[in-house]
ZAMIKE-515719 format. One record per residue (C-alpha): y, x, z; residue in three letters. Coordinates in steps of 0.05 Angstrom, whole numbers, plus 5000, padded with zeros to 4 digits. Last residue first. Example, Ala and Ser with C-alpha at 12.3 -4.5 7.8 and 13.67 -1.06 7.14 Angstrom:
residues 2
497952735143SER491052465156ALA
END
This chain:
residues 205
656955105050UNK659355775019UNK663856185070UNK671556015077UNK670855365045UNK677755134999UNK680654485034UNK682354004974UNK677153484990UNK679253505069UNK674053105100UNK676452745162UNK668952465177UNK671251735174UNK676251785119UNK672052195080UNK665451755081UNK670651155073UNK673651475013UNK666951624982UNK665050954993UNK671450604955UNK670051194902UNK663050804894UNK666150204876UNK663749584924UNK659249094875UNK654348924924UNK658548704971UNK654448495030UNK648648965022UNK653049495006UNK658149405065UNK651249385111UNK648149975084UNK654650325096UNK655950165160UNK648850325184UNK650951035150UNK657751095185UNK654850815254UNK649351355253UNK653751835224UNK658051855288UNK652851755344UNK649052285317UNK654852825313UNK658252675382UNK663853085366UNK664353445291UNK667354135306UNK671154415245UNK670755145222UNK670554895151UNK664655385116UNK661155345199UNK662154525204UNK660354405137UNK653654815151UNK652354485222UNK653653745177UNK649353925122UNK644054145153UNK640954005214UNK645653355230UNK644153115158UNK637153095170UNK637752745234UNK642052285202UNK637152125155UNK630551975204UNK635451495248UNK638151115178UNK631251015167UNK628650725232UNK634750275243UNK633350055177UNK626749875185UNK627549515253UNK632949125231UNK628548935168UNK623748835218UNK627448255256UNK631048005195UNK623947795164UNK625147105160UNK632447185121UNK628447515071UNK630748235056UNK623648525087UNK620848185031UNK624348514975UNK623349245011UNK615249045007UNK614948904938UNK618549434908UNK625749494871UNK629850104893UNK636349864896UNK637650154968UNK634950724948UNK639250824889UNK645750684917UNK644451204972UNK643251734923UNK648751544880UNK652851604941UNK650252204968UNK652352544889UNK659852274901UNK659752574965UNK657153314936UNK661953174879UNK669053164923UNK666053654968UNK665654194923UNK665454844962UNK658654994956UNK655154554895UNK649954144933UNK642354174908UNK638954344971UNK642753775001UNK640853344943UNK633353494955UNK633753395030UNK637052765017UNK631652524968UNK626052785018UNK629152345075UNK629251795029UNK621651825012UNK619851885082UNK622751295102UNK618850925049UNK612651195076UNK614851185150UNK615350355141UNK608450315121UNK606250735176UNK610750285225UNK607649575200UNK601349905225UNK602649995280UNK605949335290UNK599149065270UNK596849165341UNK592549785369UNK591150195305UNK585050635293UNK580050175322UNK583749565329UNK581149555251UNK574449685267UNK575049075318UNK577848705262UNK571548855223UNK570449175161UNK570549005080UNK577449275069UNK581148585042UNK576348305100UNK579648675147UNK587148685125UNK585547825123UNK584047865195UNK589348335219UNK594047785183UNK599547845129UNK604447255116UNK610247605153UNK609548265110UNK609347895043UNK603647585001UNK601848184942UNK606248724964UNK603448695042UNK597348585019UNK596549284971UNK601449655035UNK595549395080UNK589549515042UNK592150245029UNK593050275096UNK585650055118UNK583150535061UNK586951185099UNK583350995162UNK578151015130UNK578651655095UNK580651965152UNK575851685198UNK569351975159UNK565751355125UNK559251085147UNK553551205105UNK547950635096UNK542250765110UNK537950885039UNK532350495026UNK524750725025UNK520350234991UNK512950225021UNK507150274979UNK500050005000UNK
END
């Protein structure tokens, strides 16, 4: 008599599950909206439990966060590259460049950033932007702003505080008027910072 052998069945390594679990998430999320998205559903979209899914995140918060560092991440990398990029001495372009920048992202058409706009989600789009502008100003603090401050021989007080309200301010005016010039910005940015466009640097920015 012949017996048939099968194969157990592998488990994943924790990496790659994890990984598959917010993959699921980001796919559901763009598919039905953040709001409308349940552990349950994220599990069966995978093909595990919820308890695997409480696993390797507590709550769904969690992983609303990891979706939210993604896009946040992106961002951050975009200033870093136009910092990198900056023409020393030129002030006048540098801000004009940030403001593209910033236009763009807030632009940026995806699922996910559409749905956190809905007046239902205003709780985590608070949280999301709060977040974001948080990660930028940080990476403005470390480098633009100390190597303004050292080509200008200027002290900026209370560094965070100050381009955290200008940024949130920002977001806001473009939100709500859309069709705000971008010199209007760059005025504000210089207004608020007390950026002298003509001022020639005394080492390169």
């Amino acid at each position: 008599m012949s017996t048939t052998k099968t194969s157990p069945r592998l488990s994943k390594q924790p990496d790659e599950r994890h990984d598959e679990i917010v993959a699921a998430t980001r796919q559901l999320f763009a598919e039905r909206g953040v709001a409308k998205v349940s552990v349950t559903e994220i599990a069966k979209r995978v093909g595990v439990t919820r308890g695997l899914i409480y696993h390797y995140f507590p709550d769904r918060d969690a992983l609303i966060d990891l979706i939210f560092e993604d896009h946040i991440a992106e961002f951050v990398e975009a200033v870093s590259r136009w910092d990198a990029g900056r023409e020393p001495g030129n002030v006048q372009k540098a801000l004009l460049d940030c403001v593209v920048l910033f236009r763009h992202h807030l632009r940026a058409k995806d699922m996910f950033r559409e749905d956190l706009g809905h007046p239902e989600n205003a709780g985590l789009y608070n949280r999301f932007v709060d977040r974001a502008v948080r990660a930028i100003v940080e990476r403005l603090r470390v480098t633009t702003v100390e190597a303004y401050a050292r080509a200008h021989h200027i002290d900026i007080e209370h560094v965070g505080e100050v381009f955290y309200v200008l940024v949130y301010g920002l977001i806001g005016l473009v939100r709500s008027s859309p069709d705000v010039e971008d010199q209007v910005l760059v005025a504000i940015v210089r207004q608020t910072l007390h950026l002298d466009m003509g001022t020639t640097p005394a080492s390169p920015q």
